[in-house]
C-alpha positions as CSV (number, residue, x, y, z in Angstrom):
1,X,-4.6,-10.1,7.5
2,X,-3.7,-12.5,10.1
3,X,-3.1,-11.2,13.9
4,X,0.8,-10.7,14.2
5,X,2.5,-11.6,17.2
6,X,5.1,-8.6,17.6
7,X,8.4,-9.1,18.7
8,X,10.4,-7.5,21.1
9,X,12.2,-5.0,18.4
10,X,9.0,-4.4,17.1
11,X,7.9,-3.1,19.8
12,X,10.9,-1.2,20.8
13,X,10.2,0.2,17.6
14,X,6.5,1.0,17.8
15,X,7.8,3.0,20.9
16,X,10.3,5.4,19.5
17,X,7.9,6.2,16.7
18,X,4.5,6.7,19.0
19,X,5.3,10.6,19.7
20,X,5.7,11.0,16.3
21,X,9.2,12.8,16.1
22,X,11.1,9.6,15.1
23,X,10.6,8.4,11.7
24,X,12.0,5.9,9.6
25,X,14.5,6.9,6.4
26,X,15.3,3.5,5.6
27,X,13.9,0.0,4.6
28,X,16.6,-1.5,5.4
29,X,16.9,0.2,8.9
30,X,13.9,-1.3,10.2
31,X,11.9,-4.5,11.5
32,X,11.1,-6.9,9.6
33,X,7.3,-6.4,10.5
34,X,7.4,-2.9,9.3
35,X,9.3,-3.7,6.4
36,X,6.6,-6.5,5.1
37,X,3.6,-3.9,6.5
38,X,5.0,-0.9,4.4
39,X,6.3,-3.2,1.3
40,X,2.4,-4.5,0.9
41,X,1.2,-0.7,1.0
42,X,3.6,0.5,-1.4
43,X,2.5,-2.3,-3.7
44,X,-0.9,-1.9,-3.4
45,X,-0.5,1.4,-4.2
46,X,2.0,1.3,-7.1
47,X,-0.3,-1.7,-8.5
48,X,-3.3,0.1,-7.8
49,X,-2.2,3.2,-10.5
50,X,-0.8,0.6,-13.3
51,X,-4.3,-0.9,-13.4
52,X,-6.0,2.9,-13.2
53,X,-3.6,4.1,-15.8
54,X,-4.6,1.1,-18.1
55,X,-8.3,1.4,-17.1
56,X,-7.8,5.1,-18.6
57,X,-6.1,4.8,-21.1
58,X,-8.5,2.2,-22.7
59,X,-11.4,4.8,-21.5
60,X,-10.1,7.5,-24.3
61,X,-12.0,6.0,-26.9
62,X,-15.1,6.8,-24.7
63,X,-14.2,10.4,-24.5
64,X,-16.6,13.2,-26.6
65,X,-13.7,15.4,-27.3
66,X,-10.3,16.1,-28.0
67,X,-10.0,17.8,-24.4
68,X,-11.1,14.7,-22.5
69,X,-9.0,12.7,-24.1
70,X,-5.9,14.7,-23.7
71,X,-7.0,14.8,-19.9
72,X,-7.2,11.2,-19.9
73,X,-4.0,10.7,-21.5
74,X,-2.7,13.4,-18.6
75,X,-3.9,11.1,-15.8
76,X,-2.6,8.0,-17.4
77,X,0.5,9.5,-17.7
78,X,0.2,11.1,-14.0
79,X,-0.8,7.0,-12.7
80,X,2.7,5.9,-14.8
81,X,4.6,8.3,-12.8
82,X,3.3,7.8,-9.4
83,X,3.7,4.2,-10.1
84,X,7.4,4.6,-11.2
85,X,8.3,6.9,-8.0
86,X,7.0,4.6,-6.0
87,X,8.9,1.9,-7.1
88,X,11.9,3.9,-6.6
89,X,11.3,3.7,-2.7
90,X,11.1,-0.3,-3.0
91,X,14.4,-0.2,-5.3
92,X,16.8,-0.1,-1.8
93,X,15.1,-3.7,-1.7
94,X,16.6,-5.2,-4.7
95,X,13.1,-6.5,-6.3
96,X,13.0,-7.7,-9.7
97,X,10.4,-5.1,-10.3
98,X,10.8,-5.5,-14.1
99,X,10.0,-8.9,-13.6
100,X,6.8,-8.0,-11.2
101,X,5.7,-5.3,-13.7
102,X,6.1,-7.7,-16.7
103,X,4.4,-10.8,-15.1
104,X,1.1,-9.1,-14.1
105,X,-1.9,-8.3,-16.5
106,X,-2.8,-4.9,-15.5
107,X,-5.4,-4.6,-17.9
108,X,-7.8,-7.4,-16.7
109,X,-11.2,-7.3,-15.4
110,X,-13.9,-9.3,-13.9
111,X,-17.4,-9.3,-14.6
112,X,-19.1,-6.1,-14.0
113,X,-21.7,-8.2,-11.5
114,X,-19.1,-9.8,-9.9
115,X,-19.2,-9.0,-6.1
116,X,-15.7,-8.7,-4.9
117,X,-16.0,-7.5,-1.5
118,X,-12.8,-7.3,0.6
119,X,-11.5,-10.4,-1.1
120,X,-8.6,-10.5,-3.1
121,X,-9.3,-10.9,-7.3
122,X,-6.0,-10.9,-8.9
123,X,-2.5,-11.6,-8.2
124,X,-1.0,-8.5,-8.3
125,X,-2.2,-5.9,-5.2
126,X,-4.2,-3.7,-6.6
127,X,-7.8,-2.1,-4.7
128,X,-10.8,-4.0,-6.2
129,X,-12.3,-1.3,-7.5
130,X,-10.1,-1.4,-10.1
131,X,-10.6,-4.8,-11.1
132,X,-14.0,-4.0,-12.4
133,X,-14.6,-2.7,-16.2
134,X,-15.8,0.9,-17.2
135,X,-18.9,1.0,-20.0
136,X,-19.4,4.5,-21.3
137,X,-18.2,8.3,-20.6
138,X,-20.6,9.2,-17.4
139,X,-19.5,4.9,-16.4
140,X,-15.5,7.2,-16.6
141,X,-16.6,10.8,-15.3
142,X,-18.2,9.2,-12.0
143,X,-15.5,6.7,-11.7
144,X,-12.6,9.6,-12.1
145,X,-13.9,11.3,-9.7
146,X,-14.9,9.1,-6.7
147,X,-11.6,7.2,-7.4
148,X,-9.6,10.1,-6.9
149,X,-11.4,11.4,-4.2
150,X,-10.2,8.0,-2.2
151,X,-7.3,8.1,-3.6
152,X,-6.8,12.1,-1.8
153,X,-8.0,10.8,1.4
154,X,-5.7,7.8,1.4
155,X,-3.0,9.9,0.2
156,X,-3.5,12.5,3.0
157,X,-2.8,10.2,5.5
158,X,0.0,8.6,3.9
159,X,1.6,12.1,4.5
160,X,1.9,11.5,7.9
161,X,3.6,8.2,7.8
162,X,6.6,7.4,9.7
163,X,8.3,6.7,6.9
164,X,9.6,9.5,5.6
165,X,10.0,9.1,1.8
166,X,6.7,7.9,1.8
167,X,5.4,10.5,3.3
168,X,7.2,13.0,1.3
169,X,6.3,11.3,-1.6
170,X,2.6,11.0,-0.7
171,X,2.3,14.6,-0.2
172,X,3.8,15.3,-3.7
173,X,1.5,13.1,-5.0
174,X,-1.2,14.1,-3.1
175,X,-1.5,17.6,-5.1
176,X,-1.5,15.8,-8.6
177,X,-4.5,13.7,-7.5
178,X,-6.1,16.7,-6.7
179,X,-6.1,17.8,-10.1
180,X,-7.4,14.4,-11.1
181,X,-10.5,14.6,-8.6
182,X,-11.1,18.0,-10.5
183,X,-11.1,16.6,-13.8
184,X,-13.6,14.1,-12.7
185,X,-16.0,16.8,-11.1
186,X,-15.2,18.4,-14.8
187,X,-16.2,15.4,-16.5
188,X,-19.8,15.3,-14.5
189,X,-20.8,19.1,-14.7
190,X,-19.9,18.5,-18.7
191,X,-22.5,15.3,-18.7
192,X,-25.8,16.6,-17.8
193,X,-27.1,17.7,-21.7
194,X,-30.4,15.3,-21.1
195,X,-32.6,13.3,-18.4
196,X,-30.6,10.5,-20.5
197,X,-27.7,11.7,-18.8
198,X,-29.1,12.4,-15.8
199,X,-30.2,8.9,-15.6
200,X,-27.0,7.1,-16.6
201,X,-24.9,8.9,-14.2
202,X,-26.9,8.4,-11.1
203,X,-26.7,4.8,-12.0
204,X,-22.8,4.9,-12.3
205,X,-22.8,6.4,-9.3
206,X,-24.9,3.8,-7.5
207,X,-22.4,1.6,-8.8
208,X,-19.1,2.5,-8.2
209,X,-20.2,4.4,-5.2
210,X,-20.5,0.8,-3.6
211,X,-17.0,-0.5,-5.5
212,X,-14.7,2.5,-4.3
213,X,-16.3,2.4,-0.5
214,X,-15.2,-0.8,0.0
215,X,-11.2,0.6,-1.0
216,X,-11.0,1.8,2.3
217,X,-11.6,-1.6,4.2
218,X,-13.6,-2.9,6.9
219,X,-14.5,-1.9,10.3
220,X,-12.4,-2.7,13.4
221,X,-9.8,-4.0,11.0
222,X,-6.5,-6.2,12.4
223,X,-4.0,-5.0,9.6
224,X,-5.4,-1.7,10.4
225,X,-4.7,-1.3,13.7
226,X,-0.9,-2.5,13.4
227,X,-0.3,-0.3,10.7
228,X,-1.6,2.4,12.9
229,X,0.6,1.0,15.9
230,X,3.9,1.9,13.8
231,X,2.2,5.2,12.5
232,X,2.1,3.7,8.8
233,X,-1.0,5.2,8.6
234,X,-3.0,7.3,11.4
235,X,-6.5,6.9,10.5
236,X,-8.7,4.5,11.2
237,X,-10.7,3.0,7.6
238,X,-13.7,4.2,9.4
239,X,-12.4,7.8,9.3
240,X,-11.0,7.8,6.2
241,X,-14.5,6.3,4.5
242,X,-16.1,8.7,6.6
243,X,-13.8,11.8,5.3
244,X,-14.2,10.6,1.8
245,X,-18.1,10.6,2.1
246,X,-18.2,14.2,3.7
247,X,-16.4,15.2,0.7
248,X,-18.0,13.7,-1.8
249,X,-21.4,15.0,-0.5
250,X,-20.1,18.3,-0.4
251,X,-18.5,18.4,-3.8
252,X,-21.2,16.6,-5.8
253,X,-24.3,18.7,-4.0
254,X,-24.4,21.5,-6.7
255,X,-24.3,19.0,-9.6
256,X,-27.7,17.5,-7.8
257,X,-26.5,13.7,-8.1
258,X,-27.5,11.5,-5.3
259,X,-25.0,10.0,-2.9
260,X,-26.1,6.5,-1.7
261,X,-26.5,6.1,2.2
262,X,-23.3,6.7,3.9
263,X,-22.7,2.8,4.8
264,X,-23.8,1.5,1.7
């Protein structure tokens, strides 16, 4: 993101919102820096569960039993609908979001050895994690569950945005995901029958672990920092990666798979 010069009513703005008991209702009642800086966010994160949902849906064939596919089929539905609320909050805009939704490909891919980074792959806003493909069930058990463990720590600090229906909507959301991150731990514990197994899912993980740390974004970040000046967000990417690697070390301990370094 390029540096943005604020202006004056921005930072008036930034001002009433810094002790946190201001907040604001409407996307119409705003700056037009805040406006653009939450309209990208909502965005990516609407986009970000059309291409999940059709990343799970396709993943059902992959499934062993009837039970992981009707919990597949529960979290694409679950992506459809957080996709759908949060369109709502953009609808005060008057987008053509039928026209956005119908004009994007949610369902492609790159190469699997493709090296995205931070840079952008696709035209619609979606985290690069999601632009890569899944091959196999342990490939969908890891990538459930690191996926929605992000997703939880993003969401958690969403919850304390100044914008309130975001934020009420966030934490909604927030609880659903939860449920998501268990079916992914589910989805692990279920996969260790062999050394096969163990194999192929410490290799998933030490491939997606790589993809999803990069969802939270670099270091000392520009776009960061200004969404954090209008309390958009409060953590740093730093802290968020950092939370989500605490957690993830701590919830995948007993199933004895092997986090990579912290840092990648």
């Amino acid at each position: 993101m390029v540096k943005q010069e604020l202006s004056q009513e921005d930072r008036d703005l930034i001002s009433r919102l810094e002790d946190g008991r201001e907040k604001v209702r409407s996307l119409k009642e705003c700056t037009n820096t805040y406006r653009k800086l939450l309209t990208s966010i909502l965005f990516q994160f609407a986009d970000s569960q059309l291409a999940a949902a059709s990343a799970f849906a396709g993943a059902m064939q992959l499934a062993p039993s009837l039970d992981n596919r009707i919990e597949l089929a529960t979290i694409t539905r679950d992506k459809l609908e957080m996709t759908r609320q949060t369109h709502g909050l953009l609808g005060e805009l008057d987008l053509n979001l039928k026209k956005y939704f119908s004009s994007h490909d949610w369902e492609s891919r790159v190469n699997r050895h493709a090296a995205l980074g931070y840079v952008r792959a696709s035209s619609d806003k979606r985290l690069n994690a999601l632009m890569y493909p899944l091959e196999g069930w342990c490939d969908v058990a890891v990538f459930t569950y690191l996926m929605s463990a992000m997703t939880c720590i993003q969401l958690a600090d969403f919850a304390e945005s100044s914008f309130s229906p975001w934020a009420e909507l966030a934490s909604t959301i927030l609880e659903t995901e939860k449920t998501h991150c268990g079916y992914g731990l589910k989805f692990i514990d279920e996969s260790w029958d062999s050394k096969e197994d163990t194999l192929e899912l410490q290799a998933s993980m030490n491939y997606w672990y790589h993809k999803v740390l990069e969802c939270f974004g670099p270091e000392n970040s520009d776009g960061n920092k200004l969404y954090r000046q209008f309390k958009i967000k409060s953590q740093r990417n730093e802290e968020t990666r950092d939370r989500w690697y605490a957690c993830i070390q701590e919830e995948l301990k007993p199933l004895e798979i092997v986090v990579p370094a912290a840092r990648g």
